[in-house]
C-alpha positions as MATLAB code, in Angstrom:
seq = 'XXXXXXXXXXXXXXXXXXXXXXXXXXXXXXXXXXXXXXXXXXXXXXXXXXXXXXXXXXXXXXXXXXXXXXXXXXXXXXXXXXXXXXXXXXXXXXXXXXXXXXXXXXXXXXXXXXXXXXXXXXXXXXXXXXXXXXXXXXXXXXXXXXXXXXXXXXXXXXXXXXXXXXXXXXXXXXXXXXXXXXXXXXXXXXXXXXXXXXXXXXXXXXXXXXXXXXXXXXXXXXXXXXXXXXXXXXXXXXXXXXXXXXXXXXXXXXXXXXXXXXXXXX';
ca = [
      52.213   88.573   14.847;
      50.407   85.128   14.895;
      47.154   85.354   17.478;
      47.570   82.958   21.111;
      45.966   79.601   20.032;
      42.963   79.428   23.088;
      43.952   76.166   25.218;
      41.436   73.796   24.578;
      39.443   72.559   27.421;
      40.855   69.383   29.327;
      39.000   65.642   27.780;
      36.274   64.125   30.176;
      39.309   61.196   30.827;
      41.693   64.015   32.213;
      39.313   65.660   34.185;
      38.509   62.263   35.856;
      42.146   61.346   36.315;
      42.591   64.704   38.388;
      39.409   64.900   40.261;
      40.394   60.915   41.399;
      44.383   62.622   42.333;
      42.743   65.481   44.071;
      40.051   63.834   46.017;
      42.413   60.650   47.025;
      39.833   58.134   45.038;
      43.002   57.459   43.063;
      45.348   56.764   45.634;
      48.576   56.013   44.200;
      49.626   59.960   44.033;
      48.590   59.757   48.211;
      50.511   56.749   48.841;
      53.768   58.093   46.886;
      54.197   61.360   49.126;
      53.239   59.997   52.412;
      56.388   58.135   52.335;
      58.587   60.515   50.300;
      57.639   63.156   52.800;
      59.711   60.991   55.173;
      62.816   61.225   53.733;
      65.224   63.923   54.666;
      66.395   66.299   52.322;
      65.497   69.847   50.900;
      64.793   71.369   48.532;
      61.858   69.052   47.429;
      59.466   68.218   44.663;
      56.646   70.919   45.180;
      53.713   67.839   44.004;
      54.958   65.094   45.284;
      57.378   65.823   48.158;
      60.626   64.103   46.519;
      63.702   65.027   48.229;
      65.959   66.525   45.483;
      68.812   67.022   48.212;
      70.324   64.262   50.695;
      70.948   60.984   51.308;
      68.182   59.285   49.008;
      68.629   61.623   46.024;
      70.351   58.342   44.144;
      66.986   56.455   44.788;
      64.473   58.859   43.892;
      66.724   59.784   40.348;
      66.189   55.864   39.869;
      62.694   56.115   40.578;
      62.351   58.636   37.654;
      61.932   61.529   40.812;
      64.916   63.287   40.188;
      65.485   67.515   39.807;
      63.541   68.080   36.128;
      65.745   69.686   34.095;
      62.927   71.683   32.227;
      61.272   72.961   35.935;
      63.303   72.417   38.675;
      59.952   72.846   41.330;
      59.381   69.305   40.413;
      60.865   66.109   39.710;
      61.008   64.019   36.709;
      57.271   62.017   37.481;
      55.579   64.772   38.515;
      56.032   66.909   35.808;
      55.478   64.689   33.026;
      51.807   63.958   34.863;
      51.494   68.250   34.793;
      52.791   68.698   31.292;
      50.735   65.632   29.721;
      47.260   65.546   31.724;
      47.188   69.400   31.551;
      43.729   70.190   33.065;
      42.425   69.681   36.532;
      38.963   69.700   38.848;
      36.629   71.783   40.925;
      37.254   70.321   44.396;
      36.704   71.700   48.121;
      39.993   72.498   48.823;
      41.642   75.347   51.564;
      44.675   78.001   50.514;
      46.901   79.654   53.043;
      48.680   82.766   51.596;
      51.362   83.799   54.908;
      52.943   87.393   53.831;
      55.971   89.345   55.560;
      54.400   92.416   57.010;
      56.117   95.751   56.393;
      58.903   94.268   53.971;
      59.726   97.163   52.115;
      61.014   99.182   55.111;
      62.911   95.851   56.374;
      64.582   95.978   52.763;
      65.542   99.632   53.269;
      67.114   98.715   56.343;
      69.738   95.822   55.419;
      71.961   95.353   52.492;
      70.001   93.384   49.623;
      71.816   90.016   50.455;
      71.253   90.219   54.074;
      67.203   90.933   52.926;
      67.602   87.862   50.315;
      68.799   85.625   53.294;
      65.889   86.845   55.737;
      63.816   85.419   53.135;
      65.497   82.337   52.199;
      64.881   81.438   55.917;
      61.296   82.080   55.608;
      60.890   80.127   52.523;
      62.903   77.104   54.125;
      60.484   77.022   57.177;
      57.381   77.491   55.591;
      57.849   74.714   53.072;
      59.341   72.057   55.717;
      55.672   73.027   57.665;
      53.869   72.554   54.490;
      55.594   69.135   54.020;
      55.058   68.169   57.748;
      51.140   69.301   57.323;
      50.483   67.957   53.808;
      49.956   70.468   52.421;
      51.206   71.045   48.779;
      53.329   74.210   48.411;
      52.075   76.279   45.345;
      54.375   79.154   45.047;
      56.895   81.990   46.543;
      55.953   85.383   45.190;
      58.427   87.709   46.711;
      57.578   88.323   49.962;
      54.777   85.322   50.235;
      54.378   81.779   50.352;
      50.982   79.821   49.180;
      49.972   76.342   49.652;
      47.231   74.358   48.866;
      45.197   71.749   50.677;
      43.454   69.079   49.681;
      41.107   66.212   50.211;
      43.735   63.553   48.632;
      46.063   64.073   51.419;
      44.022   65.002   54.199;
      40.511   63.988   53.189;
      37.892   66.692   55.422;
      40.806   67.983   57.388;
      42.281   70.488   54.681;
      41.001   73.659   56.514;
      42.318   72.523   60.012;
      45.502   71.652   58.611;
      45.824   75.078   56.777;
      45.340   76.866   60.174;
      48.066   74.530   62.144;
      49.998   75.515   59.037;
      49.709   79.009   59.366;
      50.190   78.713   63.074;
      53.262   76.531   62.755;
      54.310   79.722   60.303;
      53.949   82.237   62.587;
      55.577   79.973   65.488;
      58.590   79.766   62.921;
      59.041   83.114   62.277;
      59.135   83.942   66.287;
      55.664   85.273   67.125;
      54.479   84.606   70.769;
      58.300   84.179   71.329;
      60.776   86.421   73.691;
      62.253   89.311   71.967;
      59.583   89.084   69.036;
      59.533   87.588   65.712;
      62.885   87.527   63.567;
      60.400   88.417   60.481;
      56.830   89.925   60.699;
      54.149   87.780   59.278;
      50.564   87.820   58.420;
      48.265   85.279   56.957;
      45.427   84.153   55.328;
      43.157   81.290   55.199;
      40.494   80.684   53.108;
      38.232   77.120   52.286;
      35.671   76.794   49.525;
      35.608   75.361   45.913;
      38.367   75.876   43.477;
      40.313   74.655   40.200;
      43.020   72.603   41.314;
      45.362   71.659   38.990;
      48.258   72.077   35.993;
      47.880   75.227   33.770;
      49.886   77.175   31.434;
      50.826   76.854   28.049;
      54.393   76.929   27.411;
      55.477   77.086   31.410;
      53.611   74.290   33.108;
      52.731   74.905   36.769;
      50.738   72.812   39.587;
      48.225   75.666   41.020;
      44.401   76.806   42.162;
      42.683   78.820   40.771;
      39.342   80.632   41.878;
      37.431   82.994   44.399;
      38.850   81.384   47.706;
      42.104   81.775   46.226;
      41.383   85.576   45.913;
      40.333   85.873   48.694;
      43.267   83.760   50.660;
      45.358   86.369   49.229;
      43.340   89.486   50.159;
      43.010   88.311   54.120;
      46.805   88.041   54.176;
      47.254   90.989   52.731;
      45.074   92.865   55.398;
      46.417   90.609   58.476;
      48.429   92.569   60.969;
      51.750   91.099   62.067;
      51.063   87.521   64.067;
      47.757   87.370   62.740;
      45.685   84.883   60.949;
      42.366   85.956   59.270;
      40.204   83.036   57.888;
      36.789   83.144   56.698;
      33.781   81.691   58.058;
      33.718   78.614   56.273;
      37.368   77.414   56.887;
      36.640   78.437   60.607;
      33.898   75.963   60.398;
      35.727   73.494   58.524;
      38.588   73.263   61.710;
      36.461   72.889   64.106;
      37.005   76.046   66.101;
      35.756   77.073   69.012;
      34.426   80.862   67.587;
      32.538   81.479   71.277;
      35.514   83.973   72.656;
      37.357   84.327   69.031;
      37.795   87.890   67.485;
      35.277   88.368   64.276;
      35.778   91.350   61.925;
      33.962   92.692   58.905;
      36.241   93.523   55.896;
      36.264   95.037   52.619;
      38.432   93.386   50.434;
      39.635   94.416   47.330;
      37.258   92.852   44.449;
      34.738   91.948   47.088;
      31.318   92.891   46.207;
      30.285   92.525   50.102;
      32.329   92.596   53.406;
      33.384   89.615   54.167;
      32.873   88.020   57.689;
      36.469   86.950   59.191;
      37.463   85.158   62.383;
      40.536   86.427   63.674;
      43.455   84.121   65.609;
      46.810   85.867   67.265;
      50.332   83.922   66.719;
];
């Protein structure tokens, strides 16, 4: 068996092309989705918002934005940037992880196509919210959805709009609404530094990577149904009003210390 090749580290030119992407000092990426975000249609282009569904999909395949073949998360532009500039930049950025709550006994209750439908839903709604708040939709991993936010498309506001995100989420989903939510959610919300950008070798994907994203994860994984736990710093970041707001000390998985968590209700 031949030994993995390491990845060799990204050249000083790609790591300036991404940090100028991520940060918005390079503004054509910026430009591009605010406008494609505008145009009906779903599923879309996970980067740059392309619609690869409706009534502009003969546009965008002209525009080189059409469903690529080779990953169909992104369209034709978007992935050649990920799959040739393969690298990326430490940037202040904000992740919202939103997780169903409970989802094993919901999947004990239905048939497994009813359960795959439930979800479907949930993906659908979360991504049109991460469209409508900019923010860039990273992943589903079964039960959760992740997004990233970041200065190029928000500039300071990433952590606010990652908590009207998760809000929006939770609104979605039915908390706060008569007769309860149609799916129990929980999420997390986290701000800091992280690697933003495309890794993997022979599967190419648009990600973060990084402490904040850890602990994004491990916040939604301990919210309780129709709640939101962010850390201090992405509290800070919005520009909420913590005089009134729950605050709890966690543990987290991984965590050397408790971590200090304001807590909002859906």
């Amino acid at each position: 068996m031949n030994p993995v090749e390491p990845v060799a580290d990204p050249s000083p030119e790609v790591r300036e092309l991404w940090r100028g992407l991520l940060t918005g000092t390079m503004p054509v990426y910026r430009d591009a989705r605010r406008w494609l975000k505008h145009l009906p249609g779903s599923p879309r282009c996970e980067f740059c918002a392309a619609p690869f569904r409706g009534l502009f999909v003969p546009l965008m395949r002209q525009m080189g934005r059409g469903e690529w073949h080779r990953n169909r998360r992104y369209c034709g532009k978007c992935f050649a940037l990920l799959e040739n500039a393969r690298g990326g930049a430490e940037i202040e950025c904000s992740l919202l992880f939103a997780d169903v709550r409970g989802s094993t006994s919901i999947a004990e209750q239905m048939p497994s196509a009813e359960f795959r439908h439930l979800l479907d839903r949930f993906y659908r709604a979360a991504a049109e919210i991460f469209v409508e708040q900019d923010g860039i939709l990273d992943k589903f991993v079964g039960d959760e959805v992740i997004a990233i936010f970041i200065p190029a498309l928000v500039q300071d506001a990433h952590a606010a709009r990652a908590v009207a995100a998760a809000r929006a989420v939770l609104k979605a989903t039915g908390h706060g609404q008569p007769g309860g939510p149609w799916l129990p959610v929980g999420a997390g919300v986290a701000s800091g530094v992280a690697y933003v950008g495309a890794v993997g070798a022979a599967h190419v994907e648009f990600t973060a990577l990084g402490d904040i994203v850890n602990t994004a994860a491990r916040l939604a994984g301990a919210a309780g149904q129709g709640e939101i736990l962010l850390t201090m710093p992405a509290a800070e970041r919005a520009n909420l009003q913590l005089a009134g707001i729950e605050r709890r000390l966690l543990a987290l998985k991984g965590k050397a210390e408790r971590v200090d968590v304001a807590v909002l209700h859906g």
